[in-house]
Each structure stands twice: as C-alpha cells, then as structure tokens.
ChimeraX commands (.cxc) that place a marker at each C-alpha (Angstrom):
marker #1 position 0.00,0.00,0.00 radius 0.5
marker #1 position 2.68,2.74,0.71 radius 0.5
marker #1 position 4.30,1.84,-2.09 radius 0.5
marker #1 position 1.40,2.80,-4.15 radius 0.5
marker #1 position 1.24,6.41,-2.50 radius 0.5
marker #1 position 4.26,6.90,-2.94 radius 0.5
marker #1 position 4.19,6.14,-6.65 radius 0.5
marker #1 position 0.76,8.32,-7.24 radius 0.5
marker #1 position 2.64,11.55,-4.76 radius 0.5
marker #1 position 5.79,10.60,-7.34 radius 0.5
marker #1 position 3.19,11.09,-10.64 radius 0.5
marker #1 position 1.25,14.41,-8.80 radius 0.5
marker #1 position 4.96,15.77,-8.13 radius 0.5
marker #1 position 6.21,15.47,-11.81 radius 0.5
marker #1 position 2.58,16.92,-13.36 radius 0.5
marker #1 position 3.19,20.03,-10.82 radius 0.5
marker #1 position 6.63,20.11,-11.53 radius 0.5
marker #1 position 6.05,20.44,-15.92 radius 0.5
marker #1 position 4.13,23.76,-15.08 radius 0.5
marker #1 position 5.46,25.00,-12.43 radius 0.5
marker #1 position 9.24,26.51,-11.98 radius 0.5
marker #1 position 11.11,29.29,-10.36 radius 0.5
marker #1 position 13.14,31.86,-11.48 radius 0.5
marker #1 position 16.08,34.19,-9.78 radius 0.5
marker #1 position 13.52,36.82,-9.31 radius 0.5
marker #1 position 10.18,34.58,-9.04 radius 0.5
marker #1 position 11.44,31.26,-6.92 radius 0.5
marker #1 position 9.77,28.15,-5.98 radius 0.5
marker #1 position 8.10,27.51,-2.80 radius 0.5
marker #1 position 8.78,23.80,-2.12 radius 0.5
marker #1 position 6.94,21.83,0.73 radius 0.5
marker #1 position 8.30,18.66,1.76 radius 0.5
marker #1 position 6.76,16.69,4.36 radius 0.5
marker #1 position 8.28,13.76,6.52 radius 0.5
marker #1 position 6.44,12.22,9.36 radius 0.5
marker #1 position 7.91,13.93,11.96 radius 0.5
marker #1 position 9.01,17.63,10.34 radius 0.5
marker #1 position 8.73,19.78,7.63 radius 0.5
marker #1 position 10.81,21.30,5.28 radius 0.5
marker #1 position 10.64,24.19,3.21 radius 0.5
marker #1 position 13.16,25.83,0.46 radius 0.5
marker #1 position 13.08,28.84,-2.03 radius 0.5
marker #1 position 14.48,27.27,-5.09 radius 0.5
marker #1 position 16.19,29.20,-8.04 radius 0.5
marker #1 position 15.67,26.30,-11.06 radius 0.5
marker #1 position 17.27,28.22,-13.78 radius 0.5
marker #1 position 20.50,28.15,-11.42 radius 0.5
marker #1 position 19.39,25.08,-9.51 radius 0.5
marker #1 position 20.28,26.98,-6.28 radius 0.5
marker #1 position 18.44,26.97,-3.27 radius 0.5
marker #1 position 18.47,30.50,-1.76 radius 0.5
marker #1 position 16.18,29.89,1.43 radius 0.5
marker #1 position 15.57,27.17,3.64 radius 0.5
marker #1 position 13.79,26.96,6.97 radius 0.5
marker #1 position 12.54,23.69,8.79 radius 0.5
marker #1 position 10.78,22.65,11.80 radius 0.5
marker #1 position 13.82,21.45,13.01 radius 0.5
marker #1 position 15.39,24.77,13.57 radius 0.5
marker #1 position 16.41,25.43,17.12 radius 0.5
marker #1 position 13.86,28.20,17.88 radius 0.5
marker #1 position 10.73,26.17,16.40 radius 0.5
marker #1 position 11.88,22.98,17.54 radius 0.5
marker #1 position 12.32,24.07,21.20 radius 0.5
marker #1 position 8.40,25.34,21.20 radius 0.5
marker #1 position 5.90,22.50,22.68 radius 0.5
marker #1 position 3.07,23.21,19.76 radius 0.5
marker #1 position 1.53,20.76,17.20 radius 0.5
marker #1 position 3.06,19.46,13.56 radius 0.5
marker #1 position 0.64,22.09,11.88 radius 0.5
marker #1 position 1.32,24.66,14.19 radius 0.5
marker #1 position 5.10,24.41,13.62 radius 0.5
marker #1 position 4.64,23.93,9.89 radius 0.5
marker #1 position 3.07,27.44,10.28 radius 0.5
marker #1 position 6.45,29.40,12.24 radius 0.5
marker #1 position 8.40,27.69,9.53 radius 0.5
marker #1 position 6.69,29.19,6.81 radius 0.5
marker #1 position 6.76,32.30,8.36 radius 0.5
marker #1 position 10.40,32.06,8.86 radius 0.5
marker #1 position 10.80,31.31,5.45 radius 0.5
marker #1 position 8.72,34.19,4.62 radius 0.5
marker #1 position 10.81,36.72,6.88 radius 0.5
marker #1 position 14.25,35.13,5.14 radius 0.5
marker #1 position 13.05,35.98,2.06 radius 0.5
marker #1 position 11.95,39.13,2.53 radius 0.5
marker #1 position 15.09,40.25,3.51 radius 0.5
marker #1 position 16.62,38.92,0.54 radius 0.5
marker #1 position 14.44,41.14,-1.03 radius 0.5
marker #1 position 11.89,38.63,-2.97 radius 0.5
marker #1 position 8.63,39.00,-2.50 radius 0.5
marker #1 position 6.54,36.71,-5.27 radius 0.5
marker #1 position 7.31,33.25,-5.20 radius 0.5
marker #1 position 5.49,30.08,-6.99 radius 0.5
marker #1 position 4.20,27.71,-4.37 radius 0.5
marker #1 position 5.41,23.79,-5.16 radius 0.5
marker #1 position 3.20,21.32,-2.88 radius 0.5
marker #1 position 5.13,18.83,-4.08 radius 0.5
marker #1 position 2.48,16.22,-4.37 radius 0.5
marker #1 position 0.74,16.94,-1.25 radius 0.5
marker #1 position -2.93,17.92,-0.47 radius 0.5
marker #1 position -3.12,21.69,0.34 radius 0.5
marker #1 position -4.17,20.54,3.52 radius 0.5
marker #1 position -2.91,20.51,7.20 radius 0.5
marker #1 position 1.20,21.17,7.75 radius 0.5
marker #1 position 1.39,22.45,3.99 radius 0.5
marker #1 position -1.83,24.65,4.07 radius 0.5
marker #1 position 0.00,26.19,7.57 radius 0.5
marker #1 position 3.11,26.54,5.97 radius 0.5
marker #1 position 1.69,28.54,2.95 radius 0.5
marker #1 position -0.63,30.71,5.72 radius 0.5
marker #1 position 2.65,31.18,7.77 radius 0.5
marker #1 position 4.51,32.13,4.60 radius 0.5
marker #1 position 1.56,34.67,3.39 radius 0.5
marker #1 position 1.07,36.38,6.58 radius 0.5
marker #1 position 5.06,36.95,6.81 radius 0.5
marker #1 position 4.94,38.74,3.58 radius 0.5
marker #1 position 5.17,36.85,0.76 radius 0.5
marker #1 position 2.93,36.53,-2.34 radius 0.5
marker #1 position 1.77,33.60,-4.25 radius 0.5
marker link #1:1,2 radius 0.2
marker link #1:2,3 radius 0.2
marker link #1:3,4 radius 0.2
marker link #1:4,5 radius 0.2
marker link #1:5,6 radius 0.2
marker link #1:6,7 radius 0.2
marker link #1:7,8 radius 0.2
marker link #1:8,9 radius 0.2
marker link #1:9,10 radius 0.2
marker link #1:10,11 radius 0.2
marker link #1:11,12 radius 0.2
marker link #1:12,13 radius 0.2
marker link #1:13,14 radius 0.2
marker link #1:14,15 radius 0.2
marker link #1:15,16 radius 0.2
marker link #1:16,17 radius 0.2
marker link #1:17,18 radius 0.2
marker link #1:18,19 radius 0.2
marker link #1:19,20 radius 0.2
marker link #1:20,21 radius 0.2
marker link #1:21,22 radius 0.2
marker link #1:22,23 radius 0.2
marker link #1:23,24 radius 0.2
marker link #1:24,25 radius 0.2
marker link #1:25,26 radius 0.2
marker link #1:26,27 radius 0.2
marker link #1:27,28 radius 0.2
marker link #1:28,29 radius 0.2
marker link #1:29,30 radius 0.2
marker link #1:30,31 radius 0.2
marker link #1:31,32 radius 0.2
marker link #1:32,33 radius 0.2
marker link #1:33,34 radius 0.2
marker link #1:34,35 radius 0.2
marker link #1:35,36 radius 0.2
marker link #1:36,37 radius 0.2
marker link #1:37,38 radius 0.2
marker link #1:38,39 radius 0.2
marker link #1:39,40 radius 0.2
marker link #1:40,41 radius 0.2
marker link #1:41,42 radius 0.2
marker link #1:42,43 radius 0.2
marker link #1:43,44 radius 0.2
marker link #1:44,45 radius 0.2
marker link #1:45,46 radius 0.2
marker link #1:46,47 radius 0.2
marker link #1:47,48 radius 0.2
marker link #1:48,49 radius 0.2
marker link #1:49,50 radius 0.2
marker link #1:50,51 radius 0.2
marker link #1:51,52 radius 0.2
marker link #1:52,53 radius 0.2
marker link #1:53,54 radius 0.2
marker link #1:54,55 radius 0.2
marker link #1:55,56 radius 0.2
marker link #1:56,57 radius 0.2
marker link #1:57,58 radius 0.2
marker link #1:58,59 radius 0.2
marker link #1:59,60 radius 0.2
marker link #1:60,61 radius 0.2
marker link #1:61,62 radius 0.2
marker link #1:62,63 radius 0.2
marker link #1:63,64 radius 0.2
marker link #1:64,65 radius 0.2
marker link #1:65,66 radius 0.2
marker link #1:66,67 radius 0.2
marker link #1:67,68 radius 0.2
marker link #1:68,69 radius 0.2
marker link #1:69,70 radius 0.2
marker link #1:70,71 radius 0.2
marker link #1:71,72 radius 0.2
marker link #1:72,73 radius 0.2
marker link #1:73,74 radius 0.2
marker link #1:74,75 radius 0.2
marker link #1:75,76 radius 0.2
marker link #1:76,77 radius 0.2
marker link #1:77,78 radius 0.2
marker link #1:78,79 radius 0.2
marker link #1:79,80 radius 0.2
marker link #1:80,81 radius 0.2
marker link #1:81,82 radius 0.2
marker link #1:82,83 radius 0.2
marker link #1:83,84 radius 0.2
marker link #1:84,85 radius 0.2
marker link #1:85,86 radius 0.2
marker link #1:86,87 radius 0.2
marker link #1:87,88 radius 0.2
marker link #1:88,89 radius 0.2
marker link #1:89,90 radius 0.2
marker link #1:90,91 radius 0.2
marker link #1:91,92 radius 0.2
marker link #1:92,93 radius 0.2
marker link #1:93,94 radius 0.2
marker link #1:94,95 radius 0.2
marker link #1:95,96 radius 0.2
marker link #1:96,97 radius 0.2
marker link #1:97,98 radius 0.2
marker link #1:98,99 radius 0.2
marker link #1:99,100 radius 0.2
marker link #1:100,101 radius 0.2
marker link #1:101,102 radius 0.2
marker link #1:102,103 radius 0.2
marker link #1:103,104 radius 0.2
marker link #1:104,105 radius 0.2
marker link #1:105,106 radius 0.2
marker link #1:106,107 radius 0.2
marker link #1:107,108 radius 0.2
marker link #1:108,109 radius 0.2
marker link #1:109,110 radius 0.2
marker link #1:110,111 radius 0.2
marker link #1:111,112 radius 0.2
marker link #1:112,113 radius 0.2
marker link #1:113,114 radius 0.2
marker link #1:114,115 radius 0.2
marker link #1:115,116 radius 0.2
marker link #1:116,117 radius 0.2
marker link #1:117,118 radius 0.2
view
C-alpha cells in the first residue's frame, strides 16, 4: 500500500513540476513533508540553487511544545521573513504532491502572513 502512494505523490509531483518553476527573481516555494518535520526551500531552477531554507527542526521552532501544523506554520513564516530580507517578494508555491491541507496549508498561511505573495 505505501508503495502505491508513494508512486501516485511521485506522478502528482512530476505533473506540478512540468508547469510549475522558479526563477532568480520569481522562486519556488517547495513543501516537503516527513512524518515527523517539515521542510521548506526557495528554489532558483534556472541556477538550480536553493536560496532559502527553513525547517521545523530549527532550534527556535523545535524548542516550542506546539503541534506538527502549528510548527509547519512558524516555519513558513520564517521562510517568509528570510526571504523578505533577501528582497523577494513573489514566489510560486510547489506542494510537491501533497494535499493543500494541514502542515502544507500552515506553511503557505505562515509564509503569506510573513509577507510573501503567491
């Protein structure tokens, strides 16, 4: 059985991934979702360079006793924050497969209310 959602996430992920793509000015929100955390990145593909990163493993969101979704949420917002001092302030928003739902609806929320635009 998990092999076949992982297969069908693998097919979702490639569909997204033919229409959507970022650009030095424009990057790509990308969600990624493990059991325990969850990651997010600013990705330049014309370079291939990732130029933000923030997790739920980071010291100061880590140490706070709050739920998955709720920690999903201070990531994005992070995120949001580092990229805003970088200066970008569009980005394209990359599920990655998932359902805009729980940890990866809160990340996008904590990402839109630090700032950024998608």
């Amino acid at each position: 059985m998990s092999n076949a959602k992982v297969v069908r996430r693998q097919k979702i992920r490639y569909r997204i991934r033919k229409k959507v793509a970022g650009t030095p000015t424009k990057p790509r929100l990308s969600v990624f979702r493990s059991n325990s955390d969850t990651y997010l990145q600013l990705i330049d593909d014309e370079n291939g360079k990732t130029l933000v990163s923030a997790s739920t493993k980071d010291k100061d969101i880590a140490a706070q006793k709050v739920t998955k979704s709720e920690k999903s949420k201070l990531a994005g917002a992070a995120v949001g924050r580092k990229a805003i001092e970088l200066g970008l302030q569009t980005v394209i928003f990359d599920r990655n497969g998932y359902l805009y739902h729980g940890r990866v609806k809160a990340a996008a929320e904590g990402a839109r209310e630090a700032g950024l635009q998608f």
